[in-house]
Structures are given as structure tokens and as C-alpha cells.
C-alpha positions in Angstrom: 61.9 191.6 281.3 64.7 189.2 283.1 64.8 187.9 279.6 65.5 190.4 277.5 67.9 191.2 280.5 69.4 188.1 280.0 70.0 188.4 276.1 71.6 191.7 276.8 73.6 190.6 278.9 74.7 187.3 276.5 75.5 189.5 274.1 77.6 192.2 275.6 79.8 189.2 277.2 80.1 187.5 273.0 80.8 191.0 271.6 83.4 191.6 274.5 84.6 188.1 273.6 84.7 188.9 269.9 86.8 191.8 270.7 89.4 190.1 272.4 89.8 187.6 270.2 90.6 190.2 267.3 93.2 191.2 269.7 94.6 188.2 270.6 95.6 186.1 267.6 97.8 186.7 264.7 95.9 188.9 262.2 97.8 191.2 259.1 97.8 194.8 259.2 98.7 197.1 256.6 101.3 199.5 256.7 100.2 203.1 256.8 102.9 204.7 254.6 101.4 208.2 255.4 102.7 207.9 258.6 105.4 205.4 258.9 109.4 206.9 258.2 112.5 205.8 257.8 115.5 207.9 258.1 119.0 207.4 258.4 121.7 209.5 260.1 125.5 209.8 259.0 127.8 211.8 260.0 129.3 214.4 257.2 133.4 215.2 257.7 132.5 215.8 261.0 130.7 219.1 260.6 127.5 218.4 260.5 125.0 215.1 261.2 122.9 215.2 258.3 119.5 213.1 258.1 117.9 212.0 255.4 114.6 208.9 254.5 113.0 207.3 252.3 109.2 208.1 251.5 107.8 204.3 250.4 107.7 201.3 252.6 105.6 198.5 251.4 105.0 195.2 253.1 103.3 192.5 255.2 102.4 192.9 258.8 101.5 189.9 261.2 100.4 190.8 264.3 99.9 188.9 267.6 99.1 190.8 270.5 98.5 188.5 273.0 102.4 187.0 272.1 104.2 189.5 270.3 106.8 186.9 269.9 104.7 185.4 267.4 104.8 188.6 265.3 106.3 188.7 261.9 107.3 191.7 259.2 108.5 191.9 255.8 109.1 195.1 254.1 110.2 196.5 250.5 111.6 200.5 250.3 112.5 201.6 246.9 115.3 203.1 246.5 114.0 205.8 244.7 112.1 207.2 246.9 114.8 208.6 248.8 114.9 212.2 249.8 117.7 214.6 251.5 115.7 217.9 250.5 118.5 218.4 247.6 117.6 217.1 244.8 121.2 217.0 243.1 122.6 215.1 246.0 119.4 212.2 245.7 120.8 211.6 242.2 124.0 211.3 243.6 122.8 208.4 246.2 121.1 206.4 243.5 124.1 206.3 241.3 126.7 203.4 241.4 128.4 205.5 244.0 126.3 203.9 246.7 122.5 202.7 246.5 122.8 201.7 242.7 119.1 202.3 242.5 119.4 201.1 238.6 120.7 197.8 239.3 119.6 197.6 243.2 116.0 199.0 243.0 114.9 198.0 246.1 116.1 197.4 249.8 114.0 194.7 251.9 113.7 193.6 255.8 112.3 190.8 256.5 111.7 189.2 260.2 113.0 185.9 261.4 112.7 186.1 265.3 110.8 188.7 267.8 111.9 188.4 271.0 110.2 190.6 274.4 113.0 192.7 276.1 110.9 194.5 278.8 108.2 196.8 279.2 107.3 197.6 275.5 110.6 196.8 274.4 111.3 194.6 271.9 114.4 192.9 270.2 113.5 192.3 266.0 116.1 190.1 264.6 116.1 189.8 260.8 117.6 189.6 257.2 118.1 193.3 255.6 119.1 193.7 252.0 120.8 196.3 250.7 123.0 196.5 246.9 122.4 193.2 246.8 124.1 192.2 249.9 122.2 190.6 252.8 123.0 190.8 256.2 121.2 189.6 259.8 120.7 192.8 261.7 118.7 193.1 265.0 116.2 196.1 265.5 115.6 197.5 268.9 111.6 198.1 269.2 109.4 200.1 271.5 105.9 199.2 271.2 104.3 202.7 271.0 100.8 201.7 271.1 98.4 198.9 270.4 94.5 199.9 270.5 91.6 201.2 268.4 92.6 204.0 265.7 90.0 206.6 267.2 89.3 208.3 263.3 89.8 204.8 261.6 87.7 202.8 264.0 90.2 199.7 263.5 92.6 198.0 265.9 96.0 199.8 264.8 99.7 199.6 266.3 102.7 202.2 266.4 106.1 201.1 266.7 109.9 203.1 266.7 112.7 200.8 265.7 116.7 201.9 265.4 119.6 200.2 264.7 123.0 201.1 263.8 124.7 199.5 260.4 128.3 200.0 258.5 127.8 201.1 255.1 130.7 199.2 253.9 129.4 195.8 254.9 126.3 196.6 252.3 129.1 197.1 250.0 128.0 201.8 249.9 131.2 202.5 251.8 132.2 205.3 249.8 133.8 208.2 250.7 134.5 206.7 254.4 135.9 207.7 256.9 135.1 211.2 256.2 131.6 210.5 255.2 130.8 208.4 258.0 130.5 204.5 257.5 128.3 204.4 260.2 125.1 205.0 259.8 122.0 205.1 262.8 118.8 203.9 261.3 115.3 205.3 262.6 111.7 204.5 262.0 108.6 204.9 263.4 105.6 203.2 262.0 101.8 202.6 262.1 100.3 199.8 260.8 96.1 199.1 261.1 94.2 195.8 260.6 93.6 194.7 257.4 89.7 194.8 256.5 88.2 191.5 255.3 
């Protein structure tokens, strides 16, 4: 009896182990685009703040979190996929006038420092593209939640980022001032481990 006692015991202690150790070193996740956005806010002659997103976001995910310093993320958003709700004014941001999307198909983030900045707080510096034109940008980060997906029954991660960019420095600065050339960029996103 002690001995079977024993083995139990042995193994709940290695499975806890296991456990922690998924938790605690770098490992990818995939991006769940059914529940990840990015939208962007700008502000229209003054009358109104519209917001609009785009729908895709691919990318890679690294994940440490036991040192989210040692976190990394690269992401691709076609340009295409943007939506406002009206469809004539989509066209209108894929033409030459701003995105491009025919020339400049794709805008891209990609990670080259996390740093901790308090409780769930985080500061993601990086490279963003956009028409072509790459600038370093830092994101502000709230870690939303690290844990088991409870319908997935795999370690996931939420995350809401901002960060506020000038249009013109991504060379889209049309129609500024009265179309605002700032613009607020928001995203929230859930990622889960990758399966092996």
C-alpha cells in the first residue's frame, strides 16, 4: 500500500513538474485570429473619431513566462483585409492615396526588445513597416492573462497593446491636418501553444 502511495505521489510531483516547465521556457504559440484585432483611430475634420481594423494578422509568437523579457513577436496584416464598414471608402484606403495595398500588400511588426514596466505592464519595442517605410515604435502592453484555455485545454495568453503613430512618417499623410495625421493604434490579442 505505502508503495503504490509512494508512486502516486512520484508522479503527481513529475506531472506538476512537467507543467511548470511548459510554463516556464520559451515555447511558440499561434495566433488566434478569431479573436485577436487591430484597430486604429483618427480623427475626421474634427467631427467625429472614426475607428476602423484590419481582419488578418498572421505571425510567430515566442513565449516565456517565467521571463517575459525573453518574449519575441513577428506579425504580417494584409492590407486588404481592412475594413471601416463602407465598403467604398476601404477601396479608397488601399489606393495610392494612402496604404497602396497594390504595391504595399502587407504591413509587418516585428519585436526587437520586451522590457517589464510593472504589474502586467509591459513596454514592446520594435520595427513596424508600413508603405514600405520602416520605423522603430514602442508598444505599451498589459498582460491580460496567461493560463490554461478552459474549452482549448492548452496554455494560452491575452494581451492589449496601443501606441500612437503619425501617418505622415509612414509616408499615408494625406489629407492632414483635417484628416488627422495622428493616428491611436489598439489591439488585443490571444495567442495559444502550438501543439507538437
Amino acid at each position: 500500500m505505502e508503495s503504490i502511495v509512494f508512486k502516486r505521489t512520484i508522479l503527481v510531483i513529475a506531472l506538476g513538474l512537467f507543467s511548470t516547465a511548459a510554463f516556464a521556457k520559451a515555447v511558440p504559440y499561434q495566433i488566434d485570429s478569431n479573436h485577436t484585432q487591430i484597430n486604429f483611430t483618427y480623427s475626421h475634420f474634427g467631427f467625429s473619431d472614426i475607428t476602423d481594423r484590419f481582419n488578418q494578422v498572421t505571425g510567430e509568437f515566442i513565449l516565456d513566462s517565467a521571463d517575459l523579457g525573453k518574449s519575441s513577436i513577428s506579425v504580417t496584416i494584409p492590407i486588404d483585409s481592412i475594413s471601416t464598414g463602407v465598403p467604398k471608402l476601404d477601396e479608397h484606403l488601399k489606393s495610392a492615396d494612402f496604404f497602396d495595398a497594390a504595391k504595399f500588400p502587407t504591413a509587418t511588426f516585428k519585436s526587437t526588445k520586451v522590457q517589464t514596466a510593472g504589474d502586467n505592464k509591459l513596454k514592446v519595442s520594435g520595427d513596424l513597416t508600413i508603405h514600405g517605410v520602416t520605423k522603430p515604435v514602442v508598444l505599451d502592453v498589459t498582460v491580460n492573462k496567461i493560463g490554461m484555455h478552459p474549452m482549448a485545454k492548452v496554455a494560452a495568453a491575452g494581451f492589449d497593446a496601443s501606441v500612437t503613430l503619425l501617418r505622415s512618417d509612414f509616408g499615408v499623410g494625406n489629407y492632414a491636418p483635417g484628416v488627422s495625421d495622428q493616428v491611436k493604434l489598439q489591439i488585443t490579442m490571444e495567442a495559444r501553444q502550438s501543439q507538437p
